[in-house]
N, C-alpha and C positions, 0 to 999 in steps of 0.2 A: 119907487117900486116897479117902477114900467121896465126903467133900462135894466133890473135886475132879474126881472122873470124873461125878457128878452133871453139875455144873457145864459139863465138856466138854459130854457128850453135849445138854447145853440147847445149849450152842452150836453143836453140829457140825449139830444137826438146824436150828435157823434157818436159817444160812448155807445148808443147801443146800437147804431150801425155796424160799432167795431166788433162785438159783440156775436151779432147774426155772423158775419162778415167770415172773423175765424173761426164757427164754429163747424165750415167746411173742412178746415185743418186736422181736425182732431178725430183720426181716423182710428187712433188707439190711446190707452193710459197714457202711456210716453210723450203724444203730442198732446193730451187733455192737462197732465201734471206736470209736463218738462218741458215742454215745447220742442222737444225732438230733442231735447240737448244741442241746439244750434243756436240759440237767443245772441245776439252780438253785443258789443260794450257800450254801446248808446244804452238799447234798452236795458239791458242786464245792471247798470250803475244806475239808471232814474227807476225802476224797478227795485233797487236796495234801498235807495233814499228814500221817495215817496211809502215805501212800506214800513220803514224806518219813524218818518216823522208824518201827525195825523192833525184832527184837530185835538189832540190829545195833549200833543207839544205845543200847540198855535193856542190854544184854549185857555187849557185846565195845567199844565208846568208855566206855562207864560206867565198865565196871571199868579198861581200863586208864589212861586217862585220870585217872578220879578217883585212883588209885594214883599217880601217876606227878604230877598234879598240885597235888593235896587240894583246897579251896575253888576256886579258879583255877579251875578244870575249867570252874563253871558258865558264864564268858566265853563259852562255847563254845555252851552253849545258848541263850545272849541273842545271840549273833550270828547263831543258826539261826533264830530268829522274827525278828531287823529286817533283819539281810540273805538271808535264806535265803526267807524269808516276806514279811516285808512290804514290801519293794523291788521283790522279780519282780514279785508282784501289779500294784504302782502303774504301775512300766514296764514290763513286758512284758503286762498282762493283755489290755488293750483292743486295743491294735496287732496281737496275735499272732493275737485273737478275729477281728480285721477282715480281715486281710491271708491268712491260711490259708484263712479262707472265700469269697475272691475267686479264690484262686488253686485253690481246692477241692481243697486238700490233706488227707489224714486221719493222713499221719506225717510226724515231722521229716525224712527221706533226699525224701517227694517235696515238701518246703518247699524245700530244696535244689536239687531237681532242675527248678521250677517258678521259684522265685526268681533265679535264676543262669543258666538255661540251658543247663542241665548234664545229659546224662544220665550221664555219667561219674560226678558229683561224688553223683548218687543213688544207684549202685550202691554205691561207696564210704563212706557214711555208713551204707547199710543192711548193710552186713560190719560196721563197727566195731559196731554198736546190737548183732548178735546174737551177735556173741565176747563181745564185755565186758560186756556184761549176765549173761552166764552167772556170772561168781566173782562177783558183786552178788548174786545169786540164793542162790548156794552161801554164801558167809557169812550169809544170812538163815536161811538151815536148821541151819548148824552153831550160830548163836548161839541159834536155839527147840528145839535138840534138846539144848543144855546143861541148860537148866529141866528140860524132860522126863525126858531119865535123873536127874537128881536125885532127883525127886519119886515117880518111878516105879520107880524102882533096874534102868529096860529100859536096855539095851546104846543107844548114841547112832543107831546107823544105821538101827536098828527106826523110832527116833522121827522120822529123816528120811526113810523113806519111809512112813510113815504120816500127816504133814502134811502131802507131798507131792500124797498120794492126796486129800484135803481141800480142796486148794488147786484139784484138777485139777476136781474137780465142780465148782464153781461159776465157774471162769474159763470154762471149756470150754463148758459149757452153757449160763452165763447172759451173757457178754460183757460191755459196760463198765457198765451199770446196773445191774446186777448185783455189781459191784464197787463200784460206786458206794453202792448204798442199804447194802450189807456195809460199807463202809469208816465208813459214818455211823452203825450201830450199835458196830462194832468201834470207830470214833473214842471213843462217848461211854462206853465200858467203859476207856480208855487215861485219861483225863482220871481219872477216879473211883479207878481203881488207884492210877496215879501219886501225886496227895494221898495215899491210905492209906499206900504203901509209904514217902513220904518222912516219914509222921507216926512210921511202927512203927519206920523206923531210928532216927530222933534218939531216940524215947523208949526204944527199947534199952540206949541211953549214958547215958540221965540227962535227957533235952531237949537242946534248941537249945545253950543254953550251955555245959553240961557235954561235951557231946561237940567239939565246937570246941576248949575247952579241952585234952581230950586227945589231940586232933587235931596241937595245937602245939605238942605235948611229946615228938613222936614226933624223933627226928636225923639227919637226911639230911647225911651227909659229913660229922657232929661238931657239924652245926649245927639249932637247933632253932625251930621257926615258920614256916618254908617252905613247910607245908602248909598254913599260913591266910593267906598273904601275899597282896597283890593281886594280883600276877601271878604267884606259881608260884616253882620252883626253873627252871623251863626256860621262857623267856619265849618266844624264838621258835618252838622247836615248838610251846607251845602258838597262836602267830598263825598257824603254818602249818595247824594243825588244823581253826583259825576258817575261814582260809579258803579249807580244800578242802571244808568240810562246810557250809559259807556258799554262797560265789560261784558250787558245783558247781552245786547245782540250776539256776542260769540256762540252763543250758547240758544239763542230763540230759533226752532225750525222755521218759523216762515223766512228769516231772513238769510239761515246758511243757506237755505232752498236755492239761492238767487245763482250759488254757488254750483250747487247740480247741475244746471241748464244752460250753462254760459258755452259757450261754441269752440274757444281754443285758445292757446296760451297766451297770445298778443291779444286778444278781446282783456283780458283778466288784467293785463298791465293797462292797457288803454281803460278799462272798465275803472280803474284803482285810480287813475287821476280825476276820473269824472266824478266819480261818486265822493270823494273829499272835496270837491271843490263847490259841490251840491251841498254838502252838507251844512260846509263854511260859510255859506250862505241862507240856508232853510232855518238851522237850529242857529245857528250866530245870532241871524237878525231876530229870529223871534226870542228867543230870550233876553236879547237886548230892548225891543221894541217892550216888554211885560213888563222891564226896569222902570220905566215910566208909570207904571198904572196908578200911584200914590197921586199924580198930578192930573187923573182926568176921572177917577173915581173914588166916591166920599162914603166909605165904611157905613154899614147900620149900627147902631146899639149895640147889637149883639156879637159883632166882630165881621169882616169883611167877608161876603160869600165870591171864594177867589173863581168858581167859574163864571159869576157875572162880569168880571173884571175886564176882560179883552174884549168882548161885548159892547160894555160902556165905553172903554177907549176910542174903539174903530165906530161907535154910533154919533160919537163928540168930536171927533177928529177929523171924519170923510167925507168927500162930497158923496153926494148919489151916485153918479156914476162907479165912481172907484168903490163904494158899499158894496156895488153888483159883482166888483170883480174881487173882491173880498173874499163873498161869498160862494164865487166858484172857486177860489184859491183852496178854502175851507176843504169845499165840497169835493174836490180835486183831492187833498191831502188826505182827506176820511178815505175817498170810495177805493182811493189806492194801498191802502192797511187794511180794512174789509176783505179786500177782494184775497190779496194773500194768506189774511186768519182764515179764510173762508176754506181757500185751497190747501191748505196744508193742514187744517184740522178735520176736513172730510176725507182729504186723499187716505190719512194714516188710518182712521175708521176701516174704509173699505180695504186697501189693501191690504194693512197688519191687522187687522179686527176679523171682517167678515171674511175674505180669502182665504185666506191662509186652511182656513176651517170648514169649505166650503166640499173641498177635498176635488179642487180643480174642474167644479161644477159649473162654474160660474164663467162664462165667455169673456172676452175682452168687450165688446162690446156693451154687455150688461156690469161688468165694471165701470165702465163711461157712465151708466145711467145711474146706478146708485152712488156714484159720486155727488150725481147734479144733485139727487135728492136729500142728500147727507148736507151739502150744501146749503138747503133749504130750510132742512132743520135747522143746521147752525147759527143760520140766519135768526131764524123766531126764536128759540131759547136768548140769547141774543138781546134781542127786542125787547124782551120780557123781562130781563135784569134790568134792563138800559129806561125803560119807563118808570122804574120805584124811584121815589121821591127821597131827600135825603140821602143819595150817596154820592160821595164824592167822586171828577172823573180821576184824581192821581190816587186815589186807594184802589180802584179799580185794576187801575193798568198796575200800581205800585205790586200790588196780589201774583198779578199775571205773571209779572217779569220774573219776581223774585221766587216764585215757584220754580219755572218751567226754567231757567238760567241757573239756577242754584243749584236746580236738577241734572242738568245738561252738561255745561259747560264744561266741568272739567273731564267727564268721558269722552266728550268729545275730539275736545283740543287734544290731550294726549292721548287719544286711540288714533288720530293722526300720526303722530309722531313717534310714539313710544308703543316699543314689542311687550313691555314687561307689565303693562297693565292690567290690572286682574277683574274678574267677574267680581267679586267681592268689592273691592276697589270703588266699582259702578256701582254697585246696589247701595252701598255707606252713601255715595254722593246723592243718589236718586232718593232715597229714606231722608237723610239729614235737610237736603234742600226744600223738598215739601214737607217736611216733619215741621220745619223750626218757620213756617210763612201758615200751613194749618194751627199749628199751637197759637198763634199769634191773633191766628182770626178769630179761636174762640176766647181767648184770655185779653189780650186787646195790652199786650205791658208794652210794646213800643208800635209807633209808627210804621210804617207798612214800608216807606221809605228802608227805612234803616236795616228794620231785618231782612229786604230785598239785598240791600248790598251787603251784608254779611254772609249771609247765604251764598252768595258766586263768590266772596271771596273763599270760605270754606270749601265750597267745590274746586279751589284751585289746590288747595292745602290736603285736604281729604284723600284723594286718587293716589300721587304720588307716597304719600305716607303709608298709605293700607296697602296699597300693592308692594310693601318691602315686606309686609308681616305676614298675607297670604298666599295662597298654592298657585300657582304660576297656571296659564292659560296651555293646551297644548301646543308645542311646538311644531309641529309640521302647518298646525292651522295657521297658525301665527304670522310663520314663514309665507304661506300662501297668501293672508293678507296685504303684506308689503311687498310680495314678488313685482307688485303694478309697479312702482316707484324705480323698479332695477330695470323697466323694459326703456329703449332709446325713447320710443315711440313718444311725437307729440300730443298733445288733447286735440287738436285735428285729427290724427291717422286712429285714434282709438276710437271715437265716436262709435257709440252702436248704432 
């Protein structure tokens, strides 16, 4: 316990030196939500990944996944670096870098609102970003407050509002640089964990082979090897897991955010090889390392409560020391997903919420403030989900994705690319993606899992289809939107 409150307080006092540090920086919105639009590909790739994966993934997918799938599981984290990582990058980096700073957007609801001609369709994207960002947030607390009470033998809800309190200094004060230069130390402590913790489980079993072995020995329904098979005992959930924890990011504001703020074209290529190869490593290992949880955790009666699972692995498995650094891995992986739900569900509040309607009442300055505050809120609502007992952390996040990605994604993606996409188009995908994840919550007919990834797959399906059957968007606006894409000009020379 020593070397690991050591350990925090190393890290708690960083974090919020960095914290005070930039909150010199943020002299307007743009340097409080963008970071000037100058972030470079260091940070801007461990800024995608750490936001990307939490104790959410290290937790609560680990554990149950890996149980539920044994080897198979890892599918899941090589689909989060080539499709989760290295696709957005390629296709959406440049375009979204181009086209947001033409239209001098700083959140996905006023891309929306800029792109389409909607202020309706603004209003409406900045509701959905600040509900369902909320149980996103709350399963990131409950899955770093499991570690904590373990290690600390404190009650769980101490520990979520006292990372809460940690998350709030440096969002609050420091803004998206702030996160940023945090998310690239917290990135390269997640990297370094991960290898350890996946070395200390296999060598708890005997190594690589020996634990595999006994991995295949285990009998699910009478039958035995399931859990080292290629695909699993459950083939399709596990494709549907792939691809809500995949295809979601295209489509999740806080992560195309990453995309806004990046500095310039060779950042986005350099940025594309970091962030896959963080990935490859962050989600690989942990859903590999969750493979294992049948050999170091013994199910109750009542059936395996899967966010105790990585908990008991890493309490049976660790020295003390490596416990400590465990738990800043954890703590690193949360406060860096935190910190961007944080910013991107308060930034869209104030700017597409209260601004817009303020009637340019409202200073730059006092936009900074009620960000911090909005901030604050989002924090304690938050909290407040995150302490009820009995919820699970992948229903949580599963709600979050499958909403706000179901909703998103496909206006997104082709409002990039494609002139012919229609206001109706967007509204069908906005309605269908939270219509069929709300229906879901109150009727409970599937898995939260599965109608997430039906939902972005429909929003793929849905845009393209409707915009053949309704009234076309104006053309001169249109035109105006894509003019950015015809100028020579690189993402250096346009900068505002």
């Amino acid at each position: 316990m020593t070397e690991s409150i050591i350990l925090l307080l190393c890290f708690f006092v960083v974090t919020a030196f960095i914290g005070i540090y930039c909150r010199k920086k943020d002299a307007n919105v743009g340097d409080f939500v963008l970071g000037g639009r100058s972030v470079g590909p260091w940070l801007s790739a461990f800024a995608y990944g750490t936001s990307y994966f939490s104790a959410v993934v290290f937790v609560g997918y680990a554990g149950q996944f890996g149980w539920n799938f044994g080897v198979s599981a890892t599918w899941i984290g090589l689909g989060n670096a080539l499709i989760g990582s290295l696709i957005p990058w390629l296709l959406l980096g440049k375009k979204t870098r181009i086209m947001t700073n033409h239209l001098h957007t700083a959140t996905m609801p006023d891309f929306f609102k800029k792109r389409y001609d909607s202020k309706a369709l603004g209003i409406f994207a900045s509701l959905l970003i600040f509900v369902f960002l909320i149980p996103y947030s709350a399963s990131v607390y409950k899955g770093l407050s499991g570690i904590f009470a373990m290690s600390f033998n404190l009650d769980f809800k101490y520990c979520i509002m006292g990372m809460a309190l940690i998350t709030a200094i440096y969002v609050v004060v420091g803004g998206y640089m702030a996160t940023a230069l945090n998310d690239f130390i917290q990135g390269i402590i997640m990297l370094i964990g991960i290898v350890l913790v996946v070395f200390y489980v296999l060598n708890g079993q005997g190594g690589f082979t020996e634990a595999v072995s006994r991995l295949s020995e285990i009998e699910l329904s009478g039958n035995t090897g399931e859990l080292t098979s290629l695909f699993g005992p459950d083939g399709l959930t596990l494709l549907s897991v792939l691809i809500l924890t995949s295809l979601g990011t295209w489509g999740l504001p806080q992560m195309v955010h990453k995309f806004y703020a990046i500095k310039d074209e060779r950042s986005i290529k350099t940025g594309t090889v970091i962030s896959t190869v963080f990935a490859l490593i962050v989600a690989g290992g942990s859903y590999f390392m969750g493979a294992f949880g049948r050999l170091y955790y013994t199910a109750p009666a009542q059936g395996p409560v899967y966010d105790d699972i990585v908990p008991s692995m890493l309490q049976s498995s660790l020295p003390n020391i490596l416990l400590g650094i465990v738990l800043v891995l954890v703590l690193s992986a949360s406060m860096s997903t935190l910190s961007a739900l944080v910013l991107s569900s308060s930034s869209t509040v104030v700017l597409d919420l209260i601004a817009p309607y303020a009637k340019n009442k409202i200073t730059t300055k006092k936009k900074v403030v009620l960000i911090r505050i909005f901030c604050a809120i989002f924090i304690i609502i938050s909290v407040i989900i995150a302490i009820r007992p009995n919820t699970m952390i992948t229903a949580l996040m599963s709600t979050s994705w499958g909403a706000l990605a179901g909703a998103f994604v496909g206006p997104f993606l082709y409002g990039l690319f494609s002139k012919r996409v229609t206001k109706v188009a967007v509204w069908s995908s906005m309605i269908v993606g939270v219509g069929i994840t709300v229906a879901n919550m109150i009727l409970n007919f599937e898995s939260p899992i599965k109608v997430g990834g039906l939902s972005i797959l429909l929003s793929f399906v849905i845009v393209p289809i409707v915009s053949l059957f309704t009234p076309k968007m104006d053309k001169k606006h249109v035109n105006d939107v894509f003019a950015c894409y015809e100028n020579s000009k690189t993402l250096s020379d346009s900068k505002k």
